[in-house]
C-alpha positions in Angstrom: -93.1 208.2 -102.7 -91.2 205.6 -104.6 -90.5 205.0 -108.3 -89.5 202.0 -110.0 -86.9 201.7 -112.8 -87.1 198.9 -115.7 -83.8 198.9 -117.6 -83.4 196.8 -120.6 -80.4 195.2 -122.4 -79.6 194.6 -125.9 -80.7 191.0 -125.3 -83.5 192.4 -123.1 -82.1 190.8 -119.8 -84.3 193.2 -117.3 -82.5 195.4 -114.2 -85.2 196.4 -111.8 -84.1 199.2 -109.3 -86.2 201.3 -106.6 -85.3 204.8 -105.8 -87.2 207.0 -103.2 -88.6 210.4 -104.7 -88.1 213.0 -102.0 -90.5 216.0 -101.8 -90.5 217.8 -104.2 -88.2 216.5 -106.4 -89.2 214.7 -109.6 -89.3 211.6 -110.0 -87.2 210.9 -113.2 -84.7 213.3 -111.2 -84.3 210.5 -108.6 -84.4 207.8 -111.2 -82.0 209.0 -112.9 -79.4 209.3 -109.5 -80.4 206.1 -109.2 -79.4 204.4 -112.1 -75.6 206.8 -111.8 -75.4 205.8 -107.6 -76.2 201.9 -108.2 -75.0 201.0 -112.0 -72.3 203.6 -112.3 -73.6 205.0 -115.7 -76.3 207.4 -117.4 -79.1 207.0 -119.8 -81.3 209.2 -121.8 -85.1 209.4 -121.9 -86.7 206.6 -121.2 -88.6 204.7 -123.8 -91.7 204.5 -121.4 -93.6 205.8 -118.7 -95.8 203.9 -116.2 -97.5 203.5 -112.8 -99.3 206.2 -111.5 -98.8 209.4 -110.2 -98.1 208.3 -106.5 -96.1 205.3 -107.7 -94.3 206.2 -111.7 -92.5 203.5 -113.1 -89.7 204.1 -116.0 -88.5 202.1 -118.5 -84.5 202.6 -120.0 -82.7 200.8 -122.6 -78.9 200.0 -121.9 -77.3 200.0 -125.3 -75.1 197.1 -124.2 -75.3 193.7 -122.4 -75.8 193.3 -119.1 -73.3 192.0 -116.9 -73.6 190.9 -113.6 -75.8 190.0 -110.2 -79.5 191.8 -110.8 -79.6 191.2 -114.6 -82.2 188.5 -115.6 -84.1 187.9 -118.6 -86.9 189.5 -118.9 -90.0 187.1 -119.8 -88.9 185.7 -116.3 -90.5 188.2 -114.3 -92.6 189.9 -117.1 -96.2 188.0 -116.5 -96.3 189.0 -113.3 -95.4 192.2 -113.0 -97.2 196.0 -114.2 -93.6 196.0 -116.5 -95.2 193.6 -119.0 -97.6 196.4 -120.0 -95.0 199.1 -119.6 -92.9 196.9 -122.0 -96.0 196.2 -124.6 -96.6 199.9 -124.5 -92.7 201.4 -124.8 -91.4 198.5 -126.6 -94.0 197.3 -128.7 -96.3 199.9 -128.9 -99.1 198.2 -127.9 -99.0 195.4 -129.9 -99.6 192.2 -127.0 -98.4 189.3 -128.0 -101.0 186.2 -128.7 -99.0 184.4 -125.2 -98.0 185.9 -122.4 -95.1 183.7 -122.1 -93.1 185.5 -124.4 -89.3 185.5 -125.3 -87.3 188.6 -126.4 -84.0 188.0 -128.6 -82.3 188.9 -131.1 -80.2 186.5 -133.6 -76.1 186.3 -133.6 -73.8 188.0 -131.6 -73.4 191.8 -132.1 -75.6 194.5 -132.8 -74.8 194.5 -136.7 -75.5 190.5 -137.4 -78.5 190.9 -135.1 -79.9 193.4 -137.4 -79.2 191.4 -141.0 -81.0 188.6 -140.0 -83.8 190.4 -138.5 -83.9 191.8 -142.0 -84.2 188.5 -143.6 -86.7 187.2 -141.4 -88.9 190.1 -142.1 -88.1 189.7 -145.9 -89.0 186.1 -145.7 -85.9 184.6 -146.7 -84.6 183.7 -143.4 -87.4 180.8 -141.8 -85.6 178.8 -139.1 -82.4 179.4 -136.7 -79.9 177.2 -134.9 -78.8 177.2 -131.5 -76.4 175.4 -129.4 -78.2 173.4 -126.7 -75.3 173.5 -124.1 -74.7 177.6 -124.7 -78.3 177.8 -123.9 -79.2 176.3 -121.3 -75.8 177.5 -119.3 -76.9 181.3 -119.9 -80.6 180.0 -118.9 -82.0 181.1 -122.1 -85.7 179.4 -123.0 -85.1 176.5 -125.3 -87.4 177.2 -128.6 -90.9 174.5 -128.2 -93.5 174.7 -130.8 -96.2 177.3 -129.6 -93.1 179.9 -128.4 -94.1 183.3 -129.5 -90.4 185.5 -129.4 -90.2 189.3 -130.1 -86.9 189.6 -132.3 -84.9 192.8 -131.7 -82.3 194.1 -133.9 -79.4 193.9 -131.2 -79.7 197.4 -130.0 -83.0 196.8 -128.2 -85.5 197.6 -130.8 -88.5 195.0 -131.8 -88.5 193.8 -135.2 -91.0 191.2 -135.7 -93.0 188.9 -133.4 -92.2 185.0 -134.7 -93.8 181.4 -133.6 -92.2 178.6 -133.0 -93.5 175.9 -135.9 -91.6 172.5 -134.8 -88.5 172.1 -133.0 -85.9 169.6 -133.9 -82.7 168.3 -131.9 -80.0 167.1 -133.7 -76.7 166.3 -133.3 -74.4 169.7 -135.5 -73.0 167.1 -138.1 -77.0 165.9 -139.1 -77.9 169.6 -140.4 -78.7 169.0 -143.8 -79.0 171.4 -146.9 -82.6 171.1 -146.2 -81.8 172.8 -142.5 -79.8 175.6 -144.2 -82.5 176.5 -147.2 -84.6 177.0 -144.1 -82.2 179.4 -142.4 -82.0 181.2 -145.5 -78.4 182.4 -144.4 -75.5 183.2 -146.6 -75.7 181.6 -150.5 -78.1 179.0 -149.0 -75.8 176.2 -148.9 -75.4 173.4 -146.8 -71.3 174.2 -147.0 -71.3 178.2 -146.4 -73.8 177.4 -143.5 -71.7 174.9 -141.7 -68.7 177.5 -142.3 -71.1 180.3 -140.3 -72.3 178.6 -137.9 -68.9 176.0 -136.8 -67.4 180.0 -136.5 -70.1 181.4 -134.8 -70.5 178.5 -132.7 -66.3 178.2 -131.4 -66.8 182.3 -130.7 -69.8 181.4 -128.4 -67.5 178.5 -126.5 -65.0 180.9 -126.6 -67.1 183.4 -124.7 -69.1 180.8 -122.1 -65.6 178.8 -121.8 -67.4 175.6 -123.6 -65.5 173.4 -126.1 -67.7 173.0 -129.4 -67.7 169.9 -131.4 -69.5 168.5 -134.2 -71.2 166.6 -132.4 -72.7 168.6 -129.9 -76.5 169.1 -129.9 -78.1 172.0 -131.4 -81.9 172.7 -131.7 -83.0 173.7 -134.9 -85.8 175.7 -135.4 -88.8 176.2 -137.4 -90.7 179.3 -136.9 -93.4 181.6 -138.8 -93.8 185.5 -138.3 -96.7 186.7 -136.0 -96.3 190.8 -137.2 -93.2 192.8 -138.1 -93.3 196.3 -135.4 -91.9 199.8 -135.7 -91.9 199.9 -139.7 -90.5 202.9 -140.5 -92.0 206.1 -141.5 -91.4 209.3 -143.5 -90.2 212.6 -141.3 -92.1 215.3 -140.8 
């Protein structure tokens, strides 16, 4: 028989590997040989099992990004494949979002910035984000439209909150205005400390996509409400 392997980024960029399951051998066994023969690494459990018996399907998280051929994001393939319920049910447990076009992100650019704003948005101090057009569309990342429903991890893979896309606006970086950055909730709320964040956060981003960032490049700022926060915690027993 064979089994099929889901693995998962941080930015949940999907890796979809096939392994055969000799007789009598178990399937995570093979998986697992898999994964070390083709990506050159190891992983734990996985957060999720699927399929059936003559056909199990597992689902990993890679605590980093990525890289490489094989890596794609996930919503790509997602509607039309058994992984989108795999996902709903080890990701999201169980919770289906309202679309099945669906984007998974998280905000900023490492697992500790990704988590604070989560935390804001869940708070509800944090109501709108910025991205750079060009950065976006050059790592193929879904441009936010009104009607977008995203699941916002905390950079390590985990779902936070389910958010929709309110209204969209492009504007040129030098247009934000203080109303813009109330909205994003970021920082002291200012229009100054977020032009300071974002210019910085921006010129790392050109840095890492080898793109030149001006002020007036485009960015799409957007307006967004939240659908359901997921995985609150609870008390151990």
């Amino acid at each position: 028989m064979q089994a099929t392997v889901w693995i998962l980024d941080v930015a949940h960029r999907a890796r979809r590997l096939v392994c055969e399951v000799p007789p009598a051998t178990r399937a995570l066994v093979s998986a697992h040989e898999r994964i070390g023969r083709e990506l050159a690494f190891s992983l734990g459990d996985p957060l999720g099992v699927g399929g059936t018996e003559a056909a199990p399907a597992f689902m990993f998280l890679h605590p980093a990004r990525g890289e490489g051929p094989g890596w794609e994001p996930f919503g790509t393939w997602a509607r039309e494949d058994a992984a989108f319920r795999l996902h709903v049910e080890a990701m999201l447990g169980g919770w289906e979002p309202p679309t099945r076009e669906v984007d998974i992100f998280y905000f900023g650019d490492s697992p500790e910035l990704a988590a604070k704003l989560a935390h804001m948005v869940v708070k509800g101090r944090k109501r709108g984000t910025t991205g750079w057009v060009a950065a976006l569309e050059l790592e193929g990342v879904a441009l936010p439209r009104s009607g977008l429903v995203s699941i916002v991890t905390d950079g390590f893979g985990y779902p936070v909150c389910a958010i929709e896309s309110e209204r969209v606006e492009r504007v040129r970086f030098r247009d934000i205005d203080a109303t813009h950055a109330s909205v994003e909730g970021e920082g002291d709320g200012s229009l100054e400390d977020w032009r300071e964040g974002h210019l910085a956060y921006f010129e790392r981003e050109g840095q890492r996509l080898g793109l030149t960032f001006t002020e007036d490049e485009e960015v799409c700022f957007e307006h967004f409400r939240v659908l359901a926060v997921l995985g609150r915690a609870s008390s151990p027993r």
